[in-house]
N, C-alpha and C positions, 0 to 999 in steps of 0.2 A: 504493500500500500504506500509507503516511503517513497518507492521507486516512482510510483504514477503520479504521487503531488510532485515531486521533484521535477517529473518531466513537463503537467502541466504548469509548474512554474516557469520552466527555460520558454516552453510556448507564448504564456504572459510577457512575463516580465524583462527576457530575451529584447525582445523586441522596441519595446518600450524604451528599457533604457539607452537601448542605443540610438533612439532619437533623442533621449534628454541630453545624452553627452552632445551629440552633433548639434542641435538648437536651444537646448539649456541656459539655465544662467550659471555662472560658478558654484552656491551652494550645492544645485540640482546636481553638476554634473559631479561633483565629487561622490554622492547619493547615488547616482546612478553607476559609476564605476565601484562603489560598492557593493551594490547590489547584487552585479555581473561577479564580482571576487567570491562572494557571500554562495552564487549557485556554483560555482567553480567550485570553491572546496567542497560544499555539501556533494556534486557530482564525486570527487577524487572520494571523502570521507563512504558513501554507500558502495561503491567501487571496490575499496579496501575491506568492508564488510562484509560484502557476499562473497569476492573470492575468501576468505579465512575462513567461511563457517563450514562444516563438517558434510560432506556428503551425505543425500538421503540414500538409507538400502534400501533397496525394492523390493519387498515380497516376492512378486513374483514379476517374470518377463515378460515380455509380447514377440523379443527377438529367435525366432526359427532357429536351430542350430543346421548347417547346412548337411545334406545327407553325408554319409561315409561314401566315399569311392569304391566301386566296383572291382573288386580284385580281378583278375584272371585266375584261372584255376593252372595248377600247376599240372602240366602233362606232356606226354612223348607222342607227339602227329606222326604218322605213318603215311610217309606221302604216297599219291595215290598214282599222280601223273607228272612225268617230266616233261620239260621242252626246252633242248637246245638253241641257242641266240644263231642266227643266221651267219656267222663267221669264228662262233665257237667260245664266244667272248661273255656269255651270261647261261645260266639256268635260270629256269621259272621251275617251280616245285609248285604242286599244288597239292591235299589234301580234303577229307569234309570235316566241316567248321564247324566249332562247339557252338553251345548257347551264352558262354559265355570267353569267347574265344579274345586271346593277349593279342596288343598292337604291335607286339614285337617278338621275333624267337630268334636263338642262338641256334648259328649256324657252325660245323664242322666240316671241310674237305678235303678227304687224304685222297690224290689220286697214283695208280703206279699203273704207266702202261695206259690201255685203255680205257680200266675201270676208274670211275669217280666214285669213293663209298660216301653218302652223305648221312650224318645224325642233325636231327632237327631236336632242341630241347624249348618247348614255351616255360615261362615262368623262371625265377632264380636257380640258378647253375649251381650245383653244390662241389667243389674240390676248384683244384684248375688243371686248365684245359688249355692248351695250347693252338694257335690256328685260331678260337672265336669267333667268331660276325656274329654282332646282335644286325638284325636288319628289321623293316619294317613287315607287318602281314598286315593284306590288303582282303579282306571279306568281300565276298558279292555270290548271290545266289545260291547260297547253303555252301559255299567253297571258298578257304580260304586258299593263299596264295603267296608267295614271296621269290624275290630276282632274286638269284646271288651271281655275282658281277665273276667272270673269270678268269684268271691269266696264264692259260697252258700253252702249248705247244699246237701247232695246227697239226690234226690230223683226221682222218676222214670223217673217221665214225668214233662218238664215246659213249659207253657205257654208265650210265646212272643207277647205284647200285644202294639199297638200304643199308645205310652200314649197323643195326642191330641185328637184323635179321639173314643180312646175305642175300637177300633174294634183289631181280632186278624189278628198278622201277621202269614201266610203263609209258610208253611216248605217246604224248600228247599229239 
């Protein structure tokens, strides 16, 4: 309530005074520069007193806390289909996509000869691993998806092979 007479004071008496100073007589305008002093401090004085006084706690809130993030589920894709890059310089691997499938998986590739064995791991890698690519996976139409970029030796034909299970993958 302090706060609101004080402001409709500055709105009054503001005003006011500062025509007494400019067309005043002397008494007036010393009256009137004090007056202007007189809302100055009282402004600096409630100023001083709301910041010192103690925060209210609030019962209770109205602020949402925002949801938890979506983990991915930690697992081992089996991919389903490969496809060699046009001059031998990329794989696409592809797989079917969970429900709640990671935006990223760690890639392995040892190749010797013609064979490439690849492990695909979503979610955190436990030990280490040498060689790594975390790379991107791209989801669309119940199939997820990831390039891995390659830098071998040109030669005709390669081999895309599961490297847990031995068996080969499938051309796309």
């Amino acid at each position: 309530m302090l706060a609101f007479a004080l402001g409709l004071a500055w709105l009054v008496l503001g005003p006011l005074a500062l025509w007494v100073v400019v067309r005043g007589r002397n008494p007036a305008r010393v009256g009137a520069v004090l007056t202007l002093a007189l809302l100055e401090a009282g402004t600096i004085w409630l100023n001083d007193n709301r910041q010192a006084a103690p925060p209210v706690m609030a019962v209770a809130s109205h602020v949402v806390a925002a949801p938890a993030p979506v983990s991915c589920a930690e697992r081992i894709p089996v991919p389903e289909r490969a496809r060699m890059g046009a001059h031998h310089d990329s794989l696409t691997l592809s797989w079917a996509a969970a429900p709640q499938e990671c935006g990223t998986a760690k890639v392995v590739l040892r190749h010797k000869g013609a064979k490439i064995r690849v492990w695909i791991h979503e979610g955190p890698l436990k030990g280490v691993h040498s060689g790594v690519r975390t790379l991107p996976v791209h989801v669309a139409d119940g199939t997820a998806s990831l390039r891995v970029s390659l830098d071998l030796p040109s030669r005709p034909r390669y081999l895309p092979i599961d490297g847990r299970s031995g068996h080969k993958i499938p051309s796309a």
